[in-house]
C-alpha positions as CSV (number, residue, x, y, z in Angstrom):
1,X,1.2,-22.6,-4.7
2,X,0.8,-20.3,-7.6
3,X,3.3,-17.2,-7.0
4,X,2.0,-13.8,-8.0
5,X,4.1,-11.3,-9.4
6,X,3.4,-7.5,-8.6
7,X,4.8,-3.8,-8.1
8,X,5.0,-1.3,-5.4
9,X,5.6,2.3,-5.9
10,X,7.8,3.8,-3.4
11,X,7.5,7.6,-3.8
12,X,10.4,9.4,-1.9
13,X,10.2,13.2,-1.2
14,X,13.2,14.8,1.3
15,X,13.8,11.7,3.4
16,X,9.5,11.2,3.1
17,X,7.7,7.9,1.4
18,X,4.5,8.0,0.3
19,X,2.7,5.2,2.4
20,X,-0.9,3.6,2.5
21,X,-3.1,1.8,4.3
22,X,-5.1,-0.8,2.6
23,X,-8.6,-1.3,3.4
24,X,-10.2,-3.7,6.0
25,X,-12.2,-5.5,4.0
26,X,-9.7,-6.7,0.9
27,X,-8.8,-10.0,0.5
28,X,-4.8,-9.9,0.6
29,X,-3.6,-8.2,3.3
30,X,-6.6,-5.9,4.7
31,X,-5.4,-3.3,6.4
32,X,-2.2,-3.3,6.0
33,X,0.4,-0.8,6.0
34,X,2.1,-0.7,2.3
35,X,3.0,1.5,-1.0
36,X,0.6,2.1,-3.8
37,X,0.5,-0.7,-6.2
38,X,-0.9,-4.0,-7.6
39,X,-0.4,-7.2,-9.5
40,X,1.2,-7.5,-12.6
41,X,-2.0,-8.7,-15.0
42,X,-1.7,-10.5,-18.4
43,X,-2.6,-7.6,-20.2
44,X,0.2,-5.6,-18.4
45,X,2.5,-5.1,-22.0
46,X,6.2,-7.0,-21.7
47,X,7.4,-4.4,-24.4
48,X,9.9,-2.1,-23.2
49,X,8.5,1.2,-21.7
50,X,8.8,4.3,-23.9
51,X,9.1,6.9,-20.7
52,X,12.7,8.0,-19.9
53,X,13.6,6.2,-16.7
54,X,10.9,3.3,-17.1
55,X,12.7,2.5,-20.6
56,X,16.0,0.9,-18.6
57,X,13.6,-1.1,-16.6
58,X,11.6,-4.8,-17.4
59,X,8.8,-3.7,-19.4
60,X,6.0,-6.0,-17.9
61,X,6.7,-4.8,-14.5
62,X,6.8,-0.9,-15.9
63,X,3.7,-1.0,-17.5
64,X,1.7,-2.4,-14.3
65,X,3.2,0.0,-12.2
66,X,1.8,2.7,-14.3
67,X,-1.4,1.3,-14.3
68,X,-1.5,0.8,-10.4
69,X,-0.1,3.9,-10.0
70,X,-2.7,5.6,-12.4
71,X,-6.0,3.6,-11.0
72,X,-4.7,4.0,-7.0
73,X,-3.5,7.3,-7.0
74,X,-4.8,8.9,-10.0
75,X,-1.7,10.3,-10.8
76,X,0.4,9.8,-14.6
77,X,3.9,8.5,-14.0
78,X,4.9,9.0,-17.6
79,X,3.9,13.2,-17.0
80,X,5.3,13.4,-14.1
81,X,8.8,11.9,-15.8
82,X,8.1,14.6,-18.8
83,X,7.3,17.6,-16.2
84,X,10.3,16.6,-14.9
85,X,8.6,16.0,-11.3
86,X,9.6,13.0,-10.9
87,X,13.5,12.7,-11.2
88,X,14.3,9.3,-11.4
89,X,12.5,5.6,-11.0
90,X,15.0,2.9,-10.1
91,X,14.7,-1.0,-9.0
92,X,14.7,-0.8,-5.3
93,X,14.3,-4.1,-4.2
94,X,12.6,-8.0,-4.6
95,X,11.0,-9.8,-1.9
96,X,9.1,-13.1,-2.4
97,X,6.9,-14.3,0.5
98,X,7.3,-18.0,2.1
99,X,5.6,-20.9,1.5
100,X,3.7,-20.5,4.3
101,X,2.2,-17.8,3.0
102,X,-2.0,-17.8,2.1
103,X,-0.9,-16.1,-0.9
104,X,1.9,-15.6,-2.3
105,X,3.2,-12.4,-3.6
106,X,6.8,-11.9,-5.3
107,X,6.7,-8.1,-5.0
108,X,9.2,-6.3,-7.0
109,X,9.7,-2.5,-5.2
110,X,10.8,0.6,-7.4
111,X,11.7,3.8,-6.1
112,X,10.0,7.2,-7.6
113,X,12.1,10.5,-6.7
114,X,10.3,13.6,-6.7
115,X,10.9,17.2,-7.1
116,X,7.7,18.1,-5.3
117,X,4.7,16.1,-3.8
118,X,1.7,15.6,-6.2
119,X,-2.0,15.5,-5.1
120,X,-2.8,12.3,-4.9
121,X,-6.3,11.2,-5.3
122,X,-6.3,8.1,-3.9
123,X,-8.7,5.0,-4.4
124,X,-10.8,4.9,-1.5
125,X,-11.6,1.3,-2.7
126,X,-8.5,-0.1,-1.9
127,X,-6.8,2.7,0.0
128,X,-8.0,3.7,3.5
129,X,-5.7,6.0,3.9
130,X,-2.0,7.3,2.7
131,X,0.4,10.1,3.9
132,X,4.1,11.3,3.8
133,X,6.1,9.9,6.5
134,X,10.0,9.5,7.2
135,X,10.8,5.5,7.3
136,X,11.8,5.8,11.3
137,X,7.9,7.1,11.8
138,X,6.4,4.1,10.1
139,X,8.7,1.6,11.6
140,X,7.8,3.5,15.3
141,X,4.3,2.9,14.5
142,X,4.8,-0.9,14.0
143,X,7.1,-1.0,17.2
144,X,4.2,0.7,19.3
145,X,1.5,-2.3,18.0
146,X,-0.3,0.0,15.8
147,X,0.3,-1.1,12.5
148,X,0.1,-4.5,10.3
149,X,3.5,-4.9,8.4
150,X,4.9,-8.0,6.1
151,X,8.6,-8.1,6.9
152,X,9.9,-6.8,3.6
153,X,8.3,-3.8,3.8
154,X,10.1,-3.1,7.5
155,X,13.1,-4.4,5.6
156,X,12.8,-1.6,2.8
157,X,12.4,0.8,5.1
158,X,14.5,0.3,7.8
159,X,17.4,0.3,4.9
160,X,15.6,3.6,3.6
161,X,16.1,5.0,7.3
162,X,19.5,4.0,7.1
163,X,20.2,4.9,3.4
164,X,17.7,8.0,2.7
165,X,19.1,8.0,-1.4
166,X,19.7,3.9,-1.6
167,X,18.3,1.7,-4.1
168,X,19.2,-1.7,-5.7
169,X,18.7,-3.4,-2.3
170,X,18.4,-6.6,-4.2
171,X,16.5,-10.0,-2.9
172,X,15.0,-9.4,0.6
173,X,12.8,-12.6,0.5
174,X,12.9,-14.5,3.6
175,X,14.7,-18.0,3.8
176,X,12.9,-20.0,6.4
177,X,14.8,-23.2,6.7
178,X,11.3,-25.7,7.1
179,X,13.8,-28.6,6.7
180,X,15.1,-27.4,10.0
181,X,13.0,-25.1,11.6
182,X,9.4,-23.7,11.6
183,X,8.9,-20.1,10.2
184,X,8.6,-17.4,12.4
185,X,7.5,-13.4,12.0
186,X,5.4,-10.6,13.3
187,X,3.1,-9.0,11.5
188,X,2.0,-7.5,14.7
189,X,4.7,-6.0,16.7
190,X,5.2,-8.5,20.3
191,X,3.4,-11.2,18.4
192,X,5.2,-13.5,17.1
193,X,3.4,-16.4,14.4
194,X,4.6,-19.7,13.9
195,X,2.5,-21.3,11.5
196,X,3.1,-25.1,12.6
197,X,2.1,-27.8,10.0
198,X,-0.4,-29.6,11.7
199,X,-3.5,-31.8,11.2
200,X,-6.1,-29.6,10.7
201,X,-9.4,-29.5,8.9
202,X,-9.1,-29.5,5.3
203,X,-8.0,-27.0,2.9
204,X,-5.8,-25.4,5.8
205,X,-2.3,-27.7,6.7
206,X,-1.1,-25.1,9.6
207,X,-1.7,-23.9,13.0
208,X,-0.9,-20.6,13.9
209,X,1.2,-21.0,17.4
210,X,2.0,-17.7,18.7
211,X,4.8,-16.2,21.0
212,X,3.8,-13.6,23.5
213,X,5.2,-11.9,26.6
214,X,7.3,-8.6,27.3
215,X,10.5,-8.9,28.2
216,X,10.4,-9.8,32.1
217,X,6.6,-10.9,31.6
218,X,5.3,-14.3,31.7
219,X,6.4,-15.2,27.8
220,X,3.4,-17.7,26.5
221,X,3.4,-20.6,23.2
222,X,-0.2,-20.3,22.2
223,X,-1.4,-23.6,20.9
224,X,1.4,-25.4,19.5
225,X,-0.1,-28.2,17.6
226,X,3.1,-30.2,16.0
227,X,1.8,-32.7,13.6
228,X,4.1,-35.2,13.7
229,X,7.3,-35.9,16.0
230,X,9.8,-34.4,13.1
231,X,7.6,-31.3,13.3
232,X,7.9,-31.3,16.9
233,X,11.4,-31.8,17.1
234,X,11.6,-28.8,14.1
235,X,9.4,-26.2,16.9
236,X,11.6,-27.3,19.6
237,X,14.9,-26.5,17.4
238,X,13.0,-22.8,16.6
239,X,12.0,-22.3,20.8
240,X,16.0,-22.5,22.0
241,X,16.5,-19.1,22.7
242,X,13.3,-19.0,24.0
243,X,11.7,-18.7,28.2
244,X,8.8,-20.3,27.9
245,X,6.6,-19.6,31.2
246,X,3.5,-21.8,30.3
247,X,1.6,-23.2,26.9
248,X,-1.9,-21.3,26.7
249,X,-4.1,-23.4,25.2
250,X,-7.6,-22.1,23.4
251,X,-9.9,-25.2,23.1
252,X,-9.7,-28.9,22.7
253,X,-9.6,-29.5,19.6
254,X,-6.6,-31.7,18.3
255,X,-5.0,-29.2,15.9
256,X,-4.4,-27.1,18.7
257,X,-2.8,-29.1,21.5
258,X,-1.5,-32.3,19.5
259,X,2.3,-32.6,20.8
260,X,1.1,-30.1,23.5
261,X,2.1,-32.4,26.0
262,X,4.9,-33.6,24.8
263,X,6.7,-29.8,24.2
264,X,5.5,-29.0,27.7
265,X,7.4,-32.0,29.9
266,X,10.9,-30.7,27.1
267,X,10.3,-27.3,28.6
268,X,9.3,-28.2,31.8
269,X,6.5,-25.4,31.4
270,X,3.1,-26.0,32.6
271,X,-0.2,-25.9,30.1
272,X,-2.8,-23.4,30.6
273,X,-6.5,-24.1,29.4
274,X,-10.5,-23.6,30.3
275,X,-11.9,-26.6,32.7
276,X,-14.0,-27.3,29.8
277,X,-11.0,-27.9,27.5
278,X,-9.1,-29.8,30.2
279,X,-12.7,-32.3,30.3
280,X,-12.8,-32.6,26.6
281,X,-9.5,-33.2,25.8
282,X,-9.6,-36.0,29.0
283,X,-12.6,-37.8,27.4
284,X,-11.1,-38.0,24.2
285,X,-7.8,-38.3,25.0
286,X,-7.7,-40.5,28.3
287,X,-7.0,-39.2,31.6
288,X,-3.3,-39.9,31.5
289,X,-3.0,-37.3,28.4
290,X,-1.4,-34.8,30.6
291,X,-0.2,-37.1,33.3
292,X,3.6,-35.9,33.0
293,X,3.0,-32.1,32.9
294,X,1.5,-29.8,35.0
295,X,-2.3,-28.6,33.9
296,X,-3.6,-25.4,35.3
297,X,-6.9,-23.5,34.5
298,X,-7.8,-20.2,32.9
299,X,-11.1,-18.2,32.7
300,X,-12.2,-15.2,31.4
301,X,-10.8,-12.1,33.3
302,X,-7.8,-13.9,34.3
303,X,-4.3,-11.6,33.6
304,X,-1.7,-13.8,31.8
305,X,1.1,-11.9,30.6
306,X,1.8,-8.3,28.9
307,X,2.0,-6.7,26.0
308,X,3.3,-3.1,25.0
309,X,3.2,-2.5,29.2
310,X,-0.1,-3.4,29.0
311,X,-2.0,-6.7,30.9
312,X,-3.6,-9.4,28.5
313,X,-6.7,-11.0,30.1
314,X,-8.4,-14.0,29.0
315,X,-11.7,-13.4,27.4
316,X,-14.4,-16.4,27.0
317,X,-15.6,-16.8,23.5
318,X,-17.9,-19.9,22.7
319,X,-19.6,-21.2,20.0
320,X,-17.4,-23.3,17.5
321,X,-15.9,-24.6,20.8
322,X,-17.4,-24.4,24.4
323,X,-14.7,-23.9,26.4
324,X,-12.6,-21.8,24.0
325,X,-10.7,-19.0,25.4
326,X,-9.1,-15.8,23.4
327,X,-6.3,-13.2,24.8
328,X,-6.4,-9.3,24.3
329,X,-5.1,-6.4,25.7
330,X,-6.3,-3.6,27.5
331,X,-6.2,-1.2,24.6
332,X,-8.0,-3.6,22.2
333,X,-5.6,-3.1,19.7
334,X,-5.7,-6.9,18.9
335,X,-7.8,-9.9,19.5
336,X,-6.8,-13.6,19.1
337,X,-9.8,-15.3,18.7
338,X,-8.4,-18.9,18.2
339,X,-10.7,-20.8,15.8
340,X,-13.7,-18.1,15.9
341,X,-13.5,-17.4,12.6
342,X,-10.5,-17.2,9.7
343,X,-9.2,-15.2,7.4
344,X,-10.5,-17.4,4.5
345,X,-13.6,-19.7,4.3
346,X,-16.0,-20.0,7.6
347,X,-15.3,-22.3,10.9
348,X,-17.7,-25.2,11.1
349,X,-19.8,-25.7,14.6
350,X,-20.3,-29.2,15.2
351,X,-22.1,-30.6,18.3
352,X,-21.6,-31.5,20.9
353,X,-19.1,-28.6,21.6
354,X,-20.1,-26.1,19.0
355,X,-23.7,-24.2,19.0
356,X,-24.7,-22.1,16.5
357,X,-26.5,-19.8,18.6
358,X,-23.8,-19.5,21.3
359,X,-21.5,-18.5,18.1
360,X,-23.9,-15.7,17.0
361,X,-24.0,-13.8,20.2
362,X,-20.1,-14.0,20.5
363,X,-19.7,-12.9,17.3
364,X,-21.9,-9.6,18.3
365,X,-20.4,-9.7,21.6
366,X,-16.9,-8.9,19.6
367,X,-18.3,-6.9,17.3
368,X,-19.4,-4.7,19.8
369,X,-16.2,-4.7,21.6
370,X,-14.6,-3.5,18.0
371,X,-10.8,-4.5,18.7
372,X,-8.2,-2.5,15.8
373,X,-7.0,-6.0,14.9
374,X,-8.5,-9.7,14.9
375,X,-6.0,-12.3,14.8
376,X,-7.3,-15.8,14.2
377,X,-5.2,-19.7,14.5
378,X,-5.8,-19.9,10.8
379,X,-5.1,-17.6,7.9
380,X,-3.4,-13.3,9.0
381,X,-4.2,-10.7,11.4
382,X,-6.6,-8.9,9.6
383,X,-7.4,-5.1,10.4
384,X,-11.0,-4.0,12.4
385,X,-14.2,-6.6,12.7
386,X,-15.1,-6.9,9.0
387,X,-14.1,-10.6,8.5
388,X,-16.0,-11.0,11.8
389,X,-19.1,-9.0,10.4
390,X,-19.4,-10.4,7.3
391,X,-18.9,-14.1,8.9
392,X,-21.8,-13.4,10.9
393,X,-23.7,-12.0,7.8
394,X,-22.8,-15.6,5.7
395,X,-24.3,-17.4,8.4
396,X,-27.8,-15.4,8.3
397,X,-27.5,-16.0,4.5
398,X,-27.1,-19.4,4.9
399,X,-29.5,-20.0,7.9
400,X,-32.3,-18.1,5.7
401,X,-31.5,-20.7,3.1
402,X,-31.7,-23.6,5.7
403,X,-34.8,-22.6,6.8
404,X,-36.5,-21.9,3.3
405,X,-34.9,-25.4,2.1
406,X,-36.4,-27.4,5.3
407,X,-39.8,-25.8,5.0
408,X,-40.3,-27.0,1.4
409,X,-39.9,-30.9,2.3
410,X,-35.9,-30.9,1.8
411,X,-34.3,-33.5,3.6
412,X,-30.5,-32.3,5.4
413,X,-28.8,-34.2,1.9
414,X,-30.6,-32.4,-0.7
415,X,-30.1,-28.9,1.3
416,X,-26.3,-29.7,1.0
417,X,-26.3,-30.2,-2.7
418,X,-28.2,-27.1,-3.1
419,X,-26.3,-24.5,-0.7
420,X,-23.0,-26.1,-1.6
421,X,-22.7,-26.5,-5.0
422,X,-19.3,-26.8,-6.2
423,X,-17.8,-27.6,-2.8
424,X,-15.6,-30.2,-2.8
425,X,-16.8,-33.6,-1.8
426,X,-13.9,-34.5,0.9
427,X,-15.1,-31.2,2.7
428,X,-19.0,-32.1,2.6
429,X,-18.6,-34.0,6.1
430,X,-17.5,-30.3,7.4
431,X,-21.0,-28.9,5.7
432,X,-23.0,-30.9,6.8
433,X,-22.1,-30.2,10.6
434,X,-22.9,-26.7,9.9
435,X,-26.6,-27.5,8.3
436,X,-27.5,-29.3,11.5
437,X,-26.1,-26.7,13.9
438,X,-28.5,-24.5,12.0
439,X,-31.3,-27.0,12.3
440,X,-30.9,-27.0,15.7
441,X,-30.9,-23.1,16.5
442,X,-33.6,-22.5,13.8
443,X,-36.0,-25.5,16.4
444,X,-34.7,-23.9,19.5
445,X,-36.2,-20.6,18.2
446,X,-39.6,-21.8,17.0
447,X,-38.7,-21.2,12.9
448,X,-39.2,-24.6,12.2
């Protein structure tokens, strides 16, 4: 996987940082808590930087933070160095993100000392918000479940907290032993994702399994789906220190219960699922799937577990499976939706399971509920119902396009070369699926 280099700004003002909020609707890391800054481009200059301060520093990454600086907060670093407002600009620390990772970033922090606070003016395309806090409220804010942090940013400040005048904090990149172990962090506080390599649908190779429970609650595995004995055995090596109560599964399909059995009977935990996922998985499994563990149902309404003091119920969301459950709390501060939708690309809904009208009206039906975060079993937690909104606004698109295509004499083949031009041809199988779902609403409804 191509790594990305980029720069963060940290601006520090009497034991303050200047922190932002990135908007919902980017593609890397939508609504995320961070500092202002960007990507190092090719046209970023790899001369040395003629500002005092920025001169002693690597001239590519120097130059991109002045742009970022100068297109997110409107604000001229080399002015504020000659007003003598800013004080100093030193390397603060590196942090390159894992493998696992959808993209990854190697983000290079610097710290920006300041006599006084500018205005900023900040871009309200990329910036939802920004203010001056002290480290300790930020990281509060991530403790409580409200904010969506990558670990290296906690890391920064939690060493900022500690250190109000540190810098040169070096490499904080994680070091996830995947020879050993499967990764595990929260970028949601009390939720902890373990993307598990697994055999899942094309371009995606993991399944987010999640840890969830308070301490004293019933402390859940949310779809473990192992794909292969040495990735089971690498999950059970990662769940020693872990209580496991019971293994929640959200639907039937194999990349989300593959091994399930298996990790259940070395735990001795039970596995928790929708009568409609306990049938499927039966018929296509064989009865004797779960014959060694202990199978108990969920529906919607039913109290699992806790988060932040507060209950999580199961909540029923159909469409791309039948019998697919999702988990949220009481305060709707997060919703995971299993294989609703995810954070890149759209979920196909293949019969006899999936149906594309069921999948509208849950998509609505969340919508409508508007949960702060949605997190799905592929791909981040991503901030508000934009993914989910715009998902169900692709799928209009591309149900107009069915229809118009069908009514002019176009058979299901020729609709796929013309909708999906360009897609790969391993993943037309997947398309295809979708085109007939779509037939089969767009019949249902008369359209056709």
């Amino acid at each position: 996987m191509k790594i990305i280099d980029s720069v963060a700004g940290v601006f520090c003002h009497q034991g303050c940082v200047f922190a932002v909020r990135r908007q919902s609707y980017l593609y890397a890391f939508p609504g995320y808590e961070s500092f202002p800054g960007g990507k190092i481009d090719r046209e970023d200059s790899n001369r040395q930087h003629s500002s005092p301060f920025l001169c002693d520093l690597e001239g590519r990454s120097m130059h991109a933070l002045v742009r970022e600086i100068r297109e997110e907060l409107s604000y001229d670093l080399p002015a504020g160095i000659s007003s003598g407002q800013v004080t100093a600009v030193k390397y603060l620390a590196t942090a390159l993100a894992p493998a696992t990772a959808p993209i990854r970033f190697r983000l290079h922090f610097f710290r920006i000392d300041l006599q006084a606070r500018p205005q900023f003016d900040v871009d309200s395309g990329e910036i939802a918000a920004g203010s001056w806090k002290r480290p300790e409220e930020l990281l509060d804010s991530f403790s409580r479940g409200d904010a969506l942090m990558v670990p290296p940013l906690r890391w920064v400040l939690e060493r900022l907290q500690r250190n109000p005048d540190g810098y040169n904090f070096g490499d904080l990149s994680p070091q996830p032993d995947e020879n050993s172990y499967v990764p595990r962090f929260e970028l949601l506080s009390g939720l902890t994702m373990l993307p598990v390599p697994s055999n899942t649908f094309p371009p995606e190779k993991r399944t987010n399994a999640f840890l969830l429970g308070d301490e004293g609650a019933p402390k859940l595995l949310v779809d473990p789906s192992p794909e292969s004995p040495q990735v089971l055995e690498r999950l059970l090596r990662t769940l020693k220190g872990d209580t496991l109560k019971a293994i929640f599964l959200t639907h039937h399909h194999h990349d989300h219960h593959e091994y399930a059995p298996d990790l259940a009977k070395h735990l001795d935990v039970p596995i928790w699922m929708s009568t409609d996922t306990l049938s499927r998985i039966q018929q296509k499994q064989g009865n004797d799937y779960f014959s060694e563990v202990c199978v108990e149902t969920r529906q919607a309404g039913d109290c699992v577990t806790t988060w932040k003091g507060e209950e999580v119920r199961v909540h029923s969301v159909p469409g791309h499976d039948a019998g697919q459950l999702a988990l949220v709390p009481e305060s709707l501060r997060w919703f995971l939706v299993g294989d609703l939708i995810q954070s890149v690309g759209t979920v196909v809904i293949a019969s006899p399971e999936g149906d594309m009208a069921t999948y509208y009206r849950t998509l609505k039906e969340i919508i409508a509920l508007d949960p702060a975060v949605i997190v799905p079993s592929h791909g981040m937690p991503m901030r508000s119902t934009f993914k989910i909104q715009s998902t169900l606004q692709h799928r209009y698109q591309r149900e107009s396009a069915i229809q118009s295509l069908h009514t002019s004499g176009k058979t299901e083949i020729e609709i796929l070369n013309t909708i999906y031009q360009g897609l790969e041809k391993r993943l037309f199988p997947f398309a295809m699926e979708n085109i007939k779902s779509h037939l089969v609403k767009l019949r249902q409804e008369g359209r056709i």
